[in-house]
CHARMM internal coordinates of N, CA and C (Angstrom, degrees):
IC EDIT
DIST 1 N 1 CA 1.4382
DIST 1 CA 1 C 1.5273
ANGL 1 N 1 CA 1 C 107.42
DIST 1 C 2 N 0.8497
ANGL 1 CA 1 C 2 N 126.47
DIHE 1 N 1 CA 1 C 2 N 105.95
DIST 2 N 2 CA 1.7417
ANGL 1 C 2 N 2 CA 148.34
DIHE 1 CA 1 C 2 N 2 CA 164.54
DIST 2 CA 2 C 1.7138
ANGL 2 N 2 CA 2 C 103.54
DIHE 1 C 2 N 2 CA 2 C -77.33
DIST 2 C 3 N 1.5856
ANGL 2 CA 2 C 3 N 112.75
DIHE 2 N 2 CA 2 C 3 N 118.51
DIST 3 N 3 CA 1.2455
ANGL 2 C 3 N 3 CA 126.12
DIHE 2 CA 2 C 3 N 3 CA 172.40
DIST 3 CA 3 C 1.4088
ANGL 3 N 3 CA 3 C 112.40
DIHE 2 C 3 N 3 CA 3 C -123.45
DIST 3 C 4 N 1.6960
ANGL 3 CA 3 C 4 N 134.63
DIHE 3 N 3 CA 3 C 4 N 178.98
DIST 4 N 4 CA 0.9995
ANGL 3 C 4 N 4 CA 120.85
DIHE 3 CA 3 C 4 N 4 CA 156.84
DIST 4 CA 4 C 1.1019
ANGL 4 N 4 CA 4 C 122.22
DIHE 3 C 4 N 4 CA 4 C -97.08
DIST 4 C 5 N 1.7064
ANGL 4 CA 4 C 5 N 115.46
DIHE 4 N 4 CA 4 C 5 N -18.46
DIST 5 N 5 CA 1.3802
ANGL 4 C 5 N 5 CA 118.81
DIHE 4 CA 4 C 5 N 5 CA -172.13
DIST 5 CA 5 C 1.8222
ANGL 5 N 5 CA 5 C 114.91
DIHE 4 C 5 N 5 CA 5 C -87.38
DIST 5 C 6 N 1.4503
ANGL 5 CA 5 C 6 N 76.90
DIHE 5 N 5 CA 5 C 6 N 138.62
DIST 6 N 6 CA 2.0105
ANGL 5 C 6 N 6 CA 94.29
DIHE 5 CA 5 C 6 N 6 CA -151.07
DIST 6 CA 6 C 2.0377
ANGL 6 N 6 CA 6 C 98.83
DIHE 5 C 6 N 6 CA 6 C -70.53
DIST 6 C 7 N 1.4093
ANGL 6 CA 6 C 7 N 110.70
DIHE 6 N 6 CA 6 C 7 N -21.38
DIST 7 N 7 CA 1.2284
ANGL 6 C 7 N 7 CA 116.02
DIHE 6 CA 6 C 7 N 7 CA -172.36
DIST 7 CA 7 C 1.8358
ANGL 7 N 7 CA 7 C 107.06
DIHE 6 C 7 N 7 CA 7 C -79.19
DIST 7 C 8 N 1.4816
ANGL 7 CA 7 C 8 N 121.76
DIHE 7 N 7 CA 7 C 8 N 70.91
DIST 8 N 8 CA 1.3917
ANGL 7 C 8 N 8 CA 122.45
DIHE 7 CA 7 C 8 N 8 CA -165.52
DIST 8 CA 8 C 2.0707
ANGL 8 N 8 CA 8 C 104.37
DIHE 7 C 8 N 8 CA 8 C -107.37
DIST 8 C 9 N 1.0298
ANGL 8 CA 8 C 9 N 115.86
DIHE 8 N 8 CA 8 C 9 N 82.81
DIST 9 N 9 CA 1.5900
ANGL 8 C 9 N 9 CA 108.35
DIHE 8 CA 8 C 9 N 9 CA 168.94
DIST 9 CA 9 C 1.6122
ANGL 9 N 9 CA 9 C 131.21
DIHE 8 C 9 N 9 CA 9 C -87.41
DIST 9 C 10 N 1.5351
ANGL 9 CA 9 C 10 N 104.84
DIHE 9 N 9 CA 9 C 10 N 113.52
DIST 10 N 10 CA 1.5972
ANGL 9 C 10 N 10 CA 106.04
DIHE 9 CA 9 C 10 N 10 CA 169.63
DIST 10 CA 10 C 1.4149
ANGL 10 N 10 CA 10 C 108.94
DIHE 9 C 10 N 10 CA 10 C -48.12
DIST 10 C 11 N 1.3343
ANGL 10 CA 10 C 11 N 111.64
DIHE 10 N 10 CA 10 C 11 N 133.02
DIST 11 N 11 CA 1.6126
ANGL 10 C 11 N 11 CA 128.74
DIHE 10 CA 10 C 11 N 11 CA 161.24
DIST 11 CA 11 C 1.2802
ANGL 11 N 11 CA 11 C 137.20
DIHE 10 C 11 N 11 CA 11 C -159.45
DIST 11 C 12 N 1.2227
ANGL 11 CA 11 C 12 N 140.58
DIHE 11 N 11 CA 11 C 12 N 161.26
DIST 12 N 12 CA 1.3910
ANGL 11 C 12 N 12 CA 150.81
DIHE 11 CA 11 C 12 N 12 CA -149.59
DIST 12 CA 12 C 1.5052
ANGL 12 N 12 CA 12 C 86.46
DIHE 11 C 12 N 12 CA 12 C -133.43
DIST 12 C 13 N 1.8165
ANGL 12 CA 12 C 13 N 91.31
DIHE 12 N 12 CA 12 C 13 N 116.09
DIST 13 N 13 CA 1.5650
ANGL 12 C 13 N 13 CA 101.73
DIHE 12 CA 12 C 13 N 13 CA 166.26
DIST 13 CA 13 C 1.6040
ANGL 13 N 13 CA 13 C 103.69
DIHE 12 C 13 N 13 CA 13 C -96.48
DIST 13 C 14 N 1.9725
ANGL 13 CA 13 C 14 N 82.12
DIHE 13 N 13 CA 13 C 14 N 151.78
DIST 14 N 14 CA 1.5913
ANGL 13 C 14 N 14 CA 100.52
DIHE 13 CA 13 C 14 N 14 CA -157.71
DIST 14 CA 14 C 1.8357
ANGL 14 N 14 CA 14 C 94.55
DIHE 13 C 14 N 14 CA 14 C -113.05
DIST 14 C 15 N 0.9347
ANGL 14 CA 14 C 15 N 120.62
DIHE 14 N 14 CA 14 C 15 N 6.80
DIST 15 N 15 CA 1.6977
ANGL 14 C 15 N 15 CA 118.04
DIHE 14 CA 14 C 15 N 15 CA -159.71
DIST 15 CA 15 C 1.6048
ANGL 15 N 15 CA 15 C 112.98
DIHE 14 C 15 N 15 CA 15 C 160.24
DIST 15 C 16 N 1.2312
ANGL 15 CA 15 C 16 N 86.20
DIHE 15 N 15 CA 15 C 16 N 118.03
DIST 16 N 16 CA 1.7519
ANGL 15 C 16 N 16 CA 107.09
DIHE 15 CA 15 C 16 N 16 CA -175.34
DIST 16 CA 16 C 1.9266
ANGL 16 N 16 CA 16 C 106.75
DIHE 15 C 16 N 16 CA 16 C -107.51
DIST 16 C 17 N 1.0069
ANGL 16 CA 16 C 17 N 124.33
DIHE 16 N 16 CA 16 C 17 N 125.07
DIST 17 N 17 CA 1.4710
ANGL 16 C 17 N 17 CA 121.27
DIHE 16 CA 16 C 17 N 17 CA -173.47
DIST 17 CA 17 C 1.3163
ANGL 17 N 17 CA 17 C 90.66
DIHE 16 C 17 N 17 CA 17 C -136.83
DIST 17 C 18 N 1.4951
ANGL 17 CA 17 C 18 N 100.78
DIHE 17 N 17 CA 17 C 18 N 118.17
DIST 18 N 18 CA 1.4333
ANGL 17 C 18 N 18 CA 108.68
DIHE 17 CA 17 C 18 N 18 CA 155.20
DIST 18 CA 18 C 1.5069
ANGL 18 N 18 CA 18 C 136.90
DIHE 17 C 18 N 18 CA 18 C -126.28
DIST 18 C 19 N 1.3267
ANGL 18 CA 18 C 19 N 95.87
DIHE 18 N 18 CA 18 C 19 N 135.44
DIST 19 N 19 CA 2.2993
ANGL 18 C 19 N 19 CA 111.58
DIHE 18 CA 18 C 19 N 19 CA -167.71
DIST 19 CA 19 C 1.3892
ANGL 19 N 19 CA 19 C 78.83
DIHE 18 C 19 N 19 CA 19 C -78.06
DIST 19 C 20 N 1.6447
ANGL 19 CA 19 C 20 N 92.32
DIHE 19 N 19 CA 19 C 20 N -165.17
DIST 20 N 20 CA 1.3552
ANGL 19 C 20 N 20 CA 119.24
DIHE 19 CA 19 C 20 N 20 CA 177.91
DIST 20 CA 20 C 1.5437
ANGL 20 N 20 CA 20 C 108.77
DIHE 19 C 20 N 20 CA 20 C -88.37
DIST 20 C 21 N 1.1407
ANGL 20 CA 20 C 21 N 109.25
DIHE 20 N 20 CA 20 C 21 N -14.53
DIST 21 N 21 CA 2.0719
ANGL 20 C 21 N 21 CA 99.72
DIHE 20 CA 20 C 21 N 21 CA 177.49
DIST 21 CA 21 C 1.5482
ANGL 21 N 21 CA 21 C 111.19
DIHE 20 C 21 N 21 CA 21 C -136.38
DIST 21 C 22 N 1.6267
ANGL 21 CA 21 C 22 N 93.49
DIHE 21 N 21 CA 21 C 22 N -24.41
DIST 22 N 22 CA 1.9229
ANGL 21 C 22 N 22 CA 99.40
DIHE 21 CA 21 C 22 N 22 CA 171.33
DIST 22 CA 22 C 1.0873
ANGL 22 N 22 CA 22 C 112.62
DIHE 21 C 22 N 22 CA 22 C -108.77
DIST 22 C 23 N 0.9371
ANGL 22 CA 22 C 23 N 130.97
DIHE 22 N 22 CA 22 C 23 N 163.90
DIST 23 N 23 CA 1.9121
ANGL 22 C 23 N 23 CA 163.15
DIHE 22 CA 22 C 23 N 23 CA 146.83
DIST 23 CA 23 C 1.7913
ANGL 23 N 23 CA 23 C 115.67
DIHE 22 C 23 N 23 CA 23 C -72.63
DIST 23 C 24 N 1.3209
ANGL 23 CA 23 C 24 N 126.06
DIHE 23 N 23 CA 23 C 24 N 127.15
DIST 24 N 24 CA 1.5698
ANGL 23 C 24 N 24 CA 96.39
DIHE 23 CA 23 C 24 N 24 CA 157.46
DIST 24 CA 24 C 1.5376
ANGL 24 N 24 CA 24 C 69.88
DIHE 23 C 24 N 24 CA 24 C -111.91
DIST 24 C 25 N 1.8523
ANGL 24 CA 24 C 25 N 113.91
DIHE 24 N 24 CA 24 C 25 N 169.13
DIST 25 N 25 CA 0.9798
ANGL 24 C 25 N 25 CA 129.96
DIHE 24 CA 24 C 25 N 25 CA 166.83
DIST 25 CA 25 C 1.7311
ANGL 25 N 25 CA 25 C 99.45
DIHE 24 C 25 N 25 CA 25 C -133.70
DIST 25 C 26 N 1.5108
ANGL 25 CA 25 C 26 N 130.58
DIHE 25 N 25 CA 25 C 26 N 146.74
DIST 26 N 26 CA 0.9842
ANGL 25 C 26 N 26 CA 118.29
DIHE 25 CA 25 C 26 N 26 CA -179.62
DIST 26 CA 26 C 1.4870
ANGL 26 N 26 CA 26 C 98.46
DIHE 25 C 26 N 26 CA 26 C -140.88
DIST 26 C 27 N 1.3979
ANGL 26 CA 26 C 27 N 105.52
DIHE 26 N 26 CA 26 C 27 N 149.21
DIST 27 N 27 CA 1.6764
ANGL 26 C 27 N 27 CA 115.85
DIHE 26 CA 26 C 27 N 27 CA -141.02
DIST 27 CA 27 C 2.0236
ANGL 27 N 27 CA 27 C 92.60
DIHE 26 C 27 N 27 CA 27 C -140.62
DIST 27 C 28 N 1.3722
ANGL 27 CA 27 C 28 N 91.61
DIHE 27 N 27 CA 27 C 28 N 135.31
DIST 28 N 28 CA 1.2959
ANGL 27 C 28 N 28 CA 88.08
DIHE 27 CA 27 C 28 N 28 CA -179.18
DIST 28 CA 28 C 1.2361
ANGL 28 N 28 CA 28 C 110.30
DIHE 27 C 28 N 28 CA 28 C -126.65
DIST 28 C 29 N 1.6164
ANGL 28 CA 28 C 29 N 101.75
DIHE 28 N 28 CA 28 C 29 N 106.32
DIST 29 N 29 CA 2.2642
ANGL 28 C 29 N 29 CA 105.65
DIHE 28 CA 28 C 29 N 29 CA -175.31
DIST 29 CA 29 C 1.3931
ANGL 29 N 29 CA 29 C 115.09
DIHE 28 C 29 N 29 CA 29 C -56.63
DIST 29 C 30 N 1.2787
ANGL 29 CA 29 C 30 N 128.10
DIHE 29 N 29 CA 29 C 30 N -5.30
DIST 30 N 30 CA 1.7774
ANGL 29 C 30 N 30 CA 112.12
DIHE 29 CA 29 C 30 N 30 CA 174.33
DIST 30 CA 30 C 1.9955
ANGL 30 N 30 CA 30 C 93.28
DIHE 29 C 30 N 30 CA 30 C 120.70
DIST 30 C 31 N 1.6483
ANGL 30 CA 30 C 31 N 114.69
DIHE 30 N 30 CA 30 C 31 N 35.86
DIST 31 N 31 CA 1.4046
ANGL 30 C 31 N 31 CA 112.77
DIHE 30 CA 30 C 31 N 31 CA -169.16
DIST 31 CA 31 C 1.7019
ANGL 31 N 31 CA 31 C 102.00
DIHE 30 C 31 N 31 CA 31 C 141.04
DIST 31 C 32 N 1.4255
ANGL 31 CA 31 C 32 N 117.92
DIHE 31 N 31 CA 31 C 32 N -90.83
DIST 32 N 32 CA 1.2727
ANGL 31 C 32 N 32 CA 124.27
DIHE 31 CA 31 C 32 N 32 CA 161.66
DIST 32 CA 32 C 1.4790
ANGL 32 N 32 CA 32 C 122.27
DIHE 31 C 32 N 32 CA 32 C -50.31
DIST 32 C 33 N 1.2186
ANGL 32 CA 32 C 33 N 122.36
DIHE 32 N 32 CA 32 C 33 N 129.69
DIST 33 N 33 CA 1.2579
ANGL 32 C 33 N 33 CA 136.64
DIHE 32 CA 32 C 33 N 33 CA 147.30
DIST 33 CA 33 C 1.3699
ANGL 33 N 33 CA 33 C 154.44
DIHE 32 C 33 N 33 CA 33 C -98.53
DIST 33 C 34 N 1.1603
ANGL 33 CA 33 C 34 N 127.69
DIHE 33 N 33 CA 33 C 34 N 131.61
DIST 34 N 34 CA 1.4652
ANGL 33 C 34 N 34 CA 117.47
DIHE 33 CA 33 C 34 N 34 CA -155.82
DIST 34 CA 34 C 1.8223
ANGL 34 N 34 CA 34 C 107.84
DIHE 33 C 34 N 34 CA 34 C -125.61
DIST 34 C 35 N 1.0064
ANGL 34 CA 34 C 35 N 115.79
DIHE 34 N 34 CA 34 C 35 N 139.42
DIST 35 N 35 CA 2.0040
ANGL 34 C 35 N 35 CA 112.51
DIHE 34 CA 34 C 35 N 35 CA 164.53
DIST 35 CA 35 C 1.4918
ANGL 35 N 35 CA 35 C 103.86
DIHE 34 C 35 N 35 CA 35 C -97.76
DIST 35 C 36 N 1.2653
ANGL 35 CA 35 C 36 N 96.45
DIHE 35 N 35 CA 35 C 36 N 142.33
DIST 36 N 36 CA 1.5879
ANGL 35 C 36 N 36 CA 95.43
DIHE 35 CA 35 C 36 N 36 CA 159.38
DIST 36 CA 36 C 1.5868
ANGL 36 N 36 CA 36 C 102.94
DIHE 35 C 36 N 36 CA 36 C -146.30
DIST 36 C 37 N 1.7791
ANGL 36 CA 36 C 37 N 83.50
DIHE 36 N 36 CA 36 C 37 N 152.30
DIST 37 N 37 CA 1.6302
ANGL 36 C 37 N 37 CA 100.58
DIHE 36 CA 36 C 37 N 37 CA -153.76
DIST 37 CA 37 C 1.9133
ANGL 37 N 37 CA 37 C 95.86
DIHE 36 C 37 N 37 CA 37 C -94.01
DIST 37 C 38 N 1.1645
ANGL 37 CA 37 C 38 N 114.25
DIHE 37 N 37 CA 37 C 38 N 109.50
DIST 38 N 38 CA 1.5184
ANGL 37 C 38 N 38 CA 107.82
DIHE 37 CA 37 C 38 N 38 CA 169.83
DIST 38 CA 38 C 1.2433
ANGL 38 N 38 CA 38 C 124.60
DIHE 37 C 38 N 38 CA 38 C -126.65
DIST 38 C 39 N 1.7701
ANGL 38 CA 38 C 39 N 126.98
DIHE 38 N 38 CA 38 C 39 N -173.34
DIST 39 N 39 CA 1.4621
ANGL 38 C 39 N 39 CA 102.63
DIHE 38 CA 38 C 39 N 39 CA -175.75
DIST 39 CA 39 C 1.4604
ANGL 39 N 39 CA 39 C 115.37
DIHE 38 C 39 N 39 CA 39 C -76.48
DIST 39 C 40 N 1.2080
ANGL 39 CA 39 C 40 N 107.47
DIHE 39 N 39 CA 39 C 40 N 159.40
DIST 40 N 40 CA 1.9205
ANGL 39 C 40 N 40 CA 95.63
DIHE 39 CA 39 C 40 N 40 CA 159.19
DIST 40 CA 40 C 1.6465
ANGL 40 N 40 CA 40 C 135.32
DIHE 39 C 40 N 40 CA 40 C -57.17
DIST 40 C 41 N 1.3137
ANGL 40 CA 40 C 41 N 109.66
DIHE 40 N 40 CA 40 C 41 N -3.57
DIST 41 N 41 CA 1.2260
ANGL 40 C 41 N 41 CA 134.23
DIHE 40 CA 40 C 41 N 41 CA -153.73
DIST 41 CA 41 C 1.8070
ANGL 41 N 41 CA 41 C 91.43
DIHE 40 C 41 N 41 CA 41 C -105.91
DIST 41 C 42 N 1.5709
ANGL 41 CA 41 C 42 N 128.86
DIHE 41 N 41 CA 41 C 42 N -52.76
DIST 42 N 42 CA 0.8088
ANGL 41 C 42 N 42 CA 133.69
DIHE 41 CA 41 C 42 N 42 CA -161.07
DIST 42 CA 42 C 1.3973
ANGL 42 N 42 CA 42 C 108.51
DIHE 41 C 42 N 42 CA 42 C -72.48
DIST 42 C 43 N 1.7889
ANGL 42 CA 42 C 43 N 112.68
DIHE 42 N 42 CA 42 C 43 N -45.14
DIST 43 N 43 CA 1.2812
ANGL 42 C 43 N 43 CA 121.45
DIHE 42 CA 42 C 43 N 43 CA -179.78
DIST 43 CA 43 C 1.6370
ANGL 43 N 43 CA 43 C 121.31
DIHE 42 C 43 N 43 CA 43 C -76.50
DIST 43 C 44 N 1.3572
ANGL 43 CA 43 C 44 N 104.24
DIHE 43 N 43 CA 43 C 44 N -24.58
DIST 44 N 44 CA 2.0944
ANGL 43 C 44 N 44 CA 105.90
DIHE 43 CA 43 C 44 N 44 CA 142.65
DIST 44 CA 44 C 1.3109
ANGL 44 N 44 CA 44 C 124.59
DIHE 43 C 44 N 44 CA 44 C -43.81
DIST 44 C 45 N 1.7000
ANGL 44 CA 44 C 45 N 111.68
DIHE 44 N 44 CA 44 C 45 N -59.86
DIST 45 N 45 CA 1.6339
ANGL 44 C 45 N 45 CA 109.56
DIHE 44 CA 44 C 45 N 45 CA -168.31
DIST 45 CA 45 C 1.3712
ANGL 45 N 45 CA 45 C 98.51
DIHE 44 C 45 N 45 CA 45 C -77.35
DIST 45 C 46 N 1.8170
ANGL 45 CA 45 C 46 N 137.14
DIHE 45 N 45 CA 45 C 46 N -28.61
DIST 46 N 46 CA 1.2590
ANGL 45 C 46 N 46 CA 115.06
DIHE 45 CA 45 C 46 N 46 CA -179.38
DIST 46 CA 46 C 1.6833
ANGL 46 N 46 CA 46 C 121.98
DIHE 45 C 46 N 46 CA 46 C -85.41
DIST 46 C 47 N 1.6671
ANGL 46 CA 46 C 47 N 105.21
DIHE 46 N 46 CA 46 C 47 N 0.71
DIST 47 N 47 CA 1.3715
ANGL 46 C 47 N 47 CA 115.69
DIHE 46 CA 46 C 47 N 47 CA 152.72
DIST 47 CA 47 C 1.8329
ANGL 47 N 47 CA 47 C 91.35
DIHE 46 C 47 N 47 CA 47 C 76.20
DIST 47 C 48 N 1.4838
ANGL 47 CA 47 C 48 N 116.20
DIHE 47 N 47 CA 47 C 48 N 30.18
DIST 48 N 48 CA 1.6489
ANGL 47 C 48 N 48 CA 111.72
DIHE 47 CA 47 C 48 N 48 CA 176.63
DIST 48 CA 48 C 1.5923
ANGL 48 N 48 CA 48 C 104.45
DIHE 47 C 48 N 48 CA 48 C -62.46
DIST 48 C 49 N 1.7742
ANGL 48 CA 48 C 49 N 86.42
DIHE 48 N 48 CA 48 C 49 N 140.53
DIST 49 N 49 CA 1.5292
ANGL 48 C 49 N 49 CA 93.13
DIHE 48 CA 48 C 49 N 49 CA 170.59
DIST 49 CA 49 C 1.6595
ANGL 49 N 49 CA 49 C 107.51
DIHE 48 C 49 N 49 CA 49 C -145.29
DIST 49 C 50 N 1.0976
ANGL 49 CA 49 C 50 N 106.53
DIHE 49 N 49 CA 49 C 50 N 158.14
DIST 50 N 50 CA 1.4126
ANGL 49 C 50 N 50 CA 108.59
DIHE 49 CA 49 C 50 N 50 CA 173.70
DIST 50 CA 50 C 1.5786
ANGL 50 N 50 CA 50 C 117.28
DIHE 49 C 50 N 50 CA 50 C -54.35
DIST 50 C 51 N 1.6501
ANGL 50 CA 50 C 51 N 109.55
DIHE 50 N 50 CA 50 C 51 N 108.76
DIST 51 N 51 CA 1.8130
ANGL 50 C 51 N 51 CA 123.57
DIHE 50 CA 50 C 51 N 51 CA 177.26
DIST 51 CA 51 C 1.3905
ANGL 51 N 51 CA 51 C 108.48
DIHE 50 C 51 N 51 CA 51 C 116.44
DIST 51 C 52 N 1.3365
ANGL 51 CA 51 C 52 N 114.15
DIHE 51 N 51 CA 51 C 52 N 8.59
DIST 52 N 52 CA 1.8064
ANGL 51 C 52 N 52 CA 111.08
DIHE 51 CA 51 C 52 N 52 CA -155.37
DIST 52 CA 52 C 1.3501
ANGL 52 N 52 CA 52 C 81.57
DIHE 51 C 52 N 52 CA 52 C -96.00
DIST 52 C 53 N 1.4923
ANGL 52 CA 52 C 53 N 100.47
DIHE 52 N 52 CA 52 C 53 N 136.95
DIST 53 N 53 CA 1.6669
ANGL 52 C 53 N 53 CA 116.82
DIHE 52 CA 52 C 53 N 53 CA 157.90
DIST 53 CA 53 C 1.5300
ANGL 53 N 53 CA 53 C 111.04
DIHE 52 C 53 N 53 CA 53 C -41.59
DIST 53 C 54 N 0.9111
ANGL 53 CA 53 C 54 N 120.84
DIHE 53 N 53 CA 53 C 54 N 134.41
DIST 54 N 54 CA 1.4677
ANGL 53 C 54 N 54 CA 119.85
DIHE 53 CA 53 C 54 N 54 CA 154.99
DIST 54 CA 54 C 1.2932
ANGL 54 N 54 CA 54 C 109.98
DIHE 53 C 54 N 54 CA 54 C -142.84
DIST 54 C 55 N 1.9656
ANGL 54 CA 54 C 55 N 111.70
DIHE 54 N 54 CA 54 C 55 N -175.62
DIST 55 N 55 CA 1.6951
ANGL 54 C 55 N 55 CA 121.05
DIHE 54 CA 54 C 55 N 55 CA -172.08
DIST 55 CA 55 C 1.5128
ANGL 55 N 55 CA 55 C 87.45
DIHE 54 C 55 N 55 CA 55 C -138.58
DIST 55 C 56 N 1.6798
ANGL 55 CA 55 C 56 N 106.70
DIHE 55 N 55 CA 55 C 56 N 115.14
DIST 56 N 56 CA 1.3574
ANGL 55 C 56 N 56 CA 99.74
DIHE 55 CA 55 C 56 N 56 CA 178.49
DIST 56 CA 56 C 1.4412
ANGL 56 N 56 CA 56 C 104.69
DIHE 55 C 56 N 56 CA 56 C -84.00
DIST 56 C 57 N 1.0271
ANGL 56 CA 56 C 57 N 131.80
DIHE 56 N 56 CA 56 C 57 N 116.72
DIST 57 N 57 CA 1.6585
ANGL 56 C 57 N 57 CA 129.48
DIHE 56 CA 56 C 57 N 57 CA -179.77
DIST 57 CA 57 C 1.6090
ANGL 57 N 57 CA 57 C 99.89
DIHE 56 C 57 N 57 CA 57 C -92.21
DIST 57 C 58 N 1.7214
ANGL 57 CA 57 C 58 N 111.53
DIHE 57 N 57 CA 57 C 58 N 119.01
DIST 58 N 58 CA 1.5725
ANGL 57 C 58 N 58 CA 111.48
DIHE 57 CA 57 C 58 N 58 CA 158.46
DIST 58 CA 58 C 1.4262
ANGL 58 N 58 CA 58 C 109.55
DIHE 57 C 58 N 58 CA 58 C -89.46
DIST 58 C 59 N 1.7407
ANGL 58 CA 58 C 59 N 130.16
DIHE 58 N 58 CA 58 C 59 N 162.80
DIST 59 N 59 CA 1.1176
ANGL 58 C 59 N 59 CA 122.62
DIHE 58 CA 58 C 59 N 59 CA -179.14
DIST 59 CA 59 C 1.6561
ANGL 59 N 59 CA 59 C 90.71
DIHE 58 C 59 N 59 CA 59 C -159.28
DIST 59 C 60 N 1.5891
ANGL 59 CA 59 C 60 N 97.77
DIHE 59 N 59 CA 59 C 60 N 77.57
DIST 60 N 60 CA 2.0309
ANGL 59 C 60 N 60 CA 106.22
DIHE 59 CA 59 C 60 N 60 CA 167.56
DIST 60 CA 60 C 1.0063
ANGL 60 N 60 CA 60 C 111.94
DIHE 59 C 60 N 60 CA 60 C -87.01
DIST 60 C 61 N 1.2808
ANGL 60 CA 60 C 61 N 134.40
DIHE 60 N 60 CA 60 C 61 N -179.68
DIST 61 N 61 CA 1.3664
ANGL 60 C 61 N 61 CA 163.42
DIHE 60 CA 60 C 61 N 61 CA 100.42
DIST 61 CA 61 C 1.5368
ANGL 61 N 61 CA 61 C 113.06
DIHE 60 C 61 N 61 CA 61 C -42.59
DIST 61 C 62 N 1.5649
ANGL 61 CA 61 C 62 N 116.68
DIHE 61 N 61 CA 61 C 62 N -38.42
DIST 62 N 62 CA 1.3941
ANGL 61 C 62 N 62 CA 100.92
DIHE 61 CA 61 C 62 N 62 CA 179.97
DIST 62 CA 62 C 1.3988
ANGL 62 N 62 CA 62 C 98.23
DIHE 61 C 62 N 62 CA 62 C -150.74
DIST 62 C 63 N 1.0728
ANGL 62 CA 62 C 63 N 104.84
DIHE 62 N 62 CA 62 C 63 N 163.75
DIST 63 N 63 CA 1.2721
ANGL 62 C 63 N 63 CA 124.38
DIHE 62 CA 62 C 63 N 63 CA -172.03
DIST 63 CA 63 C 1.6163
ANGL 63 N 63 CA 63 C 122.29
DIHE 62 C 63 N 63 CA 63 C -144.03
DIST 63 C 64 N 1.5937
ANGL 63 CA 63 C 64 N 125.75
DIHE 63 N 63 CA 63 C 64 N 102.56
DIST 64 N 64 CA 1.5553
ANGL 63 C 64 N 64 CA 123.26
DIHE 63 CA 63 C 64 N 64 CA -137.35
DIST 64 CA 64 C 1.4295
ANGL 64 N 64 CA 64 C 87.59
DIHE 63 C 64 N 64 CA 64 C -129.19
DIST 64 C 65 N 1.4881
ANGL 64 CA 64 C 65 N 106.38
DIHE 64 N 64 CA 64 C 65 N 123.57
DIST 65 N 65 CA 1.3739
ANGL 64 C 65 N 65 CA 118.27
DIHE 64 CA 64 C 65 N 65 CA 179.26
DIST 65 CA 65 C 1.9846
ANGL 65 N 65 CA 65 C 116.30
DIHE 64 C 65 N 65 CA 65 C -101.76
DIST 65 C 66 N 0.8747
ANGL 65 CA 65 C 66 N 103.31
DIHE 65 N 65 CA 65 C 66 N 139.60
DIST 66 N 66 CA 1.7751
ANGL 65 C 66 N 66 CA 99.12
DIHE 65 CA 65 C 66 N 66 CA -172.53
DIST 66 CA 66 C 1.3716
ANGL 66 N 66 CA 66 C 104.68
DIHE 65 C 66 N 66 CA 66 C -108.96
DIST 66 C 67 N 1.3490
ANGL 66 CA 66 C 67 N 137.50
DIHE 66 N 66 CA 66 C 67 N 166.36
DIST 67 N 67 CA 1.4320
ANGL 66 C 67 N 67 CA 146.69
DIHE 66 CA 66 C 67 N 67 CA 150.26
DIST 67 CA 67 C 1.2877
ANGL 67 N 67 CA 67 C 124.88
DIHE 66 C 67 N 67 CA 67 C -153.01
DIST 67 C 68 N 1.3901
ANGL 67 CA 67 C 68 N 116.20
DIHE 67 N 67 CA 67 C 68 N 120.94
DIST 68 N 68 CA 1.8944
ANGL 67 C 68 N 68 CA 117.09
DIHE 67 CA 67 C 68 N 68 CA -172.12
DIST 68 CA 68 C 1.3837
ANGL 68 N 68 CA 68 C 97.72
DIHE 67 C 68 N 68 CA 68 C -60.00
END
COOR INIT
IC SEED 1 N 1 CA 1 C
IC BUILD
């Protein structure tokens, strides 16, 4: 899979939740973890299941870093 967006993370999804129109899927990079909110429709045809490799792709405009 060839994308343009440069923000591409290997991960192992840990938990698939599905509403009636969304998905959360929650993905674990190797330490960090991330949810991502998609349709319910999308996470049917890509057949997510709990352990499946995945590539969490981010695609911002910005990106805001904090430090105490």
């Amino acid at each position: 899979m060839r994308l343009s967006a440069r923000n591409q993370l290997p991960g192992r999804v840990t938990k698939v939740r599905l509403g009636a129109v969304m998905a959360e899927v929650s993905i674990d990079l190797g330490g960090p973890k991330v949810v991502a909110a998609i349709t319910r429709e999308s996470a049917e045809v890509l057949g997510l299941r709990e352990g499946d490799q995945v590539t969490a792709v981010i695609k911002a405009t910005e990106i805001m870093v904090g430090k105490e």
